[in-house]
C-alpha positions in Angstrom: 4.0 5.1 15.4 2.6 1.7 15.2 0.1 0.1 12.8 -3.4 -0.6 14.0 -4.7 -3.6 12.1 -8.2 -3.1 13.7 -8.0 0.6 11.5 -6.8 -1.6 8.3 -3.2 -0.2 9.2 -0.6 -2.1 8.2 3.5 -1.8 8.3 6.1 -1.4 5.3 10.1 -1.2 6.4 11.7 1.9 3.9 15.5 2.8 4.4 15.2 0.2 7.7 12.3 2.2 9.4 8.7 1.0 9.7 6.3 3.0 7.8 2.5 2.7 9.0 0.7 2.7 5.7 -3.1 3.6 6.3 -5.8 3.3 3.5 -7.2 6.9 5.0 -10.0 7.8 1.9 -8.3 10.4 0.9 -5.0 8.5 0.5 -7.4 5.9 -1.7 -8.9 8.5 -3.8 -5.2 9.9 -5.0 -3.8 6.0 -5.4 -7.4 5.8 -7.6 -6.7 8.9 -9.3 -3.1 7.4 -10.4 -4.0 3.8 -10.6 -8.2 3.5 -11.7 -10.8 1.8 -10.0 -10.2 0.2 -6.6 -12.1 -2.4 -7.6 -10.2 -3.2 -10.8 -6.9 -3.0 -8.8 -8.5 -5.5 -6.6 -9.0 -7.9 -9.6 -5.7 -7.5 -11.1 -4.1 -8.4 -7.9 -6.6 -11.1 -7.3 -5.5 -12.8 -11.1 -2.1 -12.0 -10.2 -1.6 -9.1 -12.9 -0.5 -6.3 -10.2 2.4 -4.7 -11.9 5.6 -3.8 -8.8 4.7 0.1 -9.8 1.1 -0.4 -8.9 2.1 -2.1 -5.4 4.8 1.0 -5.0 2.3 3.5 -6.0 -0.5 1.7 -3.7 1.7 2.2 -1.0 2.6 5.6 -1.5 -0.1 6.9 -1.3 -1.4 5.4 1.8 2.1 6.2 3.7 0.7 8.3 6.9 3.8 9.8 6.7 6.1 10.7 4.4 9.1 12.5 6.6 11.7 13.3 3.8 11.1 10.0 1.7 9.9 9.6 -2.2 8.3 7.8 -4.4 11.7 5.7 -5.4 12.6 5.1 -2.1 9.4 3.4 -1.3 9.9 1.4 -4.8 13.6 0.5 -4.3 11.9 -0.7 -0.4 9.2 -3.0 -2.3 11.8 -4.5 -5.1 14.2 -4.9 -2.3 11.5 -6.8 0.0 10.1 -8.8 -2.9 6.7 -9.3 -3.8 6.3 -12.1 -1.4 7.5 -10.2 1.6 5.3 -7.1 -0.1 1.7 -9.5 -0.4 1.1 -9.1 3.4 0.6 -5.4 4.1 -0.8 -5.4 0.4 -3.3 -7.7 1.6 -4.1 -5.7 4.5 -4.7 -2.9 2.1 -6.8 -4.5 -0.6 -8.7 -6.2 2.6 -9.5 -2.8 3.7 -10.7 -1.7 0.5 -13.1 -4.3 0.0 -14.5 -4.3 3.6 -13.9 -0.7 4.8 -13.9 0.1 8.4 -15.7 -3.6 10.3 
């Protein structure tokens, strides 16, 4: 499965496979559960206070699927990618969360 950036879709590599990560609302209402407001997420990211376990947990959440992987493996993916490789499908994320579906 591919990512569809016109679905605000975007792709994470875990354990050397790509992941489609999709912002579904019911994957953002558990990452808001775990993390608070969307909104506030988007301003700590925006003043560059996103903490790695808020990116990890981001992404969890909105993994489409999940075939056998957990929560550390995602994290270990994301430490191991770095923050800088991480920003682009994190921006495709916090994108979709501002604008929702165009």
């Amino acid at each position: 499965m591919m990512a569809n950036p016109h679905r605000g879709e975007a792709s994470l590599a875990v354990a050397g496979v790509a992941r489609v990560l999709r912002p579904s609302f019911a994957a953002l209402v558990a990452a808001e559960e775990e993390l608070g407001p969307l909104f506030a997420l988007v301003e700590r990211a925006a003043d560059g206070k996103l903490r790695l376990s808020e990116v990890a947990a981001l992404f969890w959440h909105c993994l489409a699927e999940r075939d056998g992987l957990n929560r550390e493996t995602v994290g270990d993916a994301v430490a191991e990618m770095g923050l800088a490789a991480a920003a682009a499908p994190l921006r495709a994320l916090l994108a979709q969360i501002l604008q929702g579906a165009g």
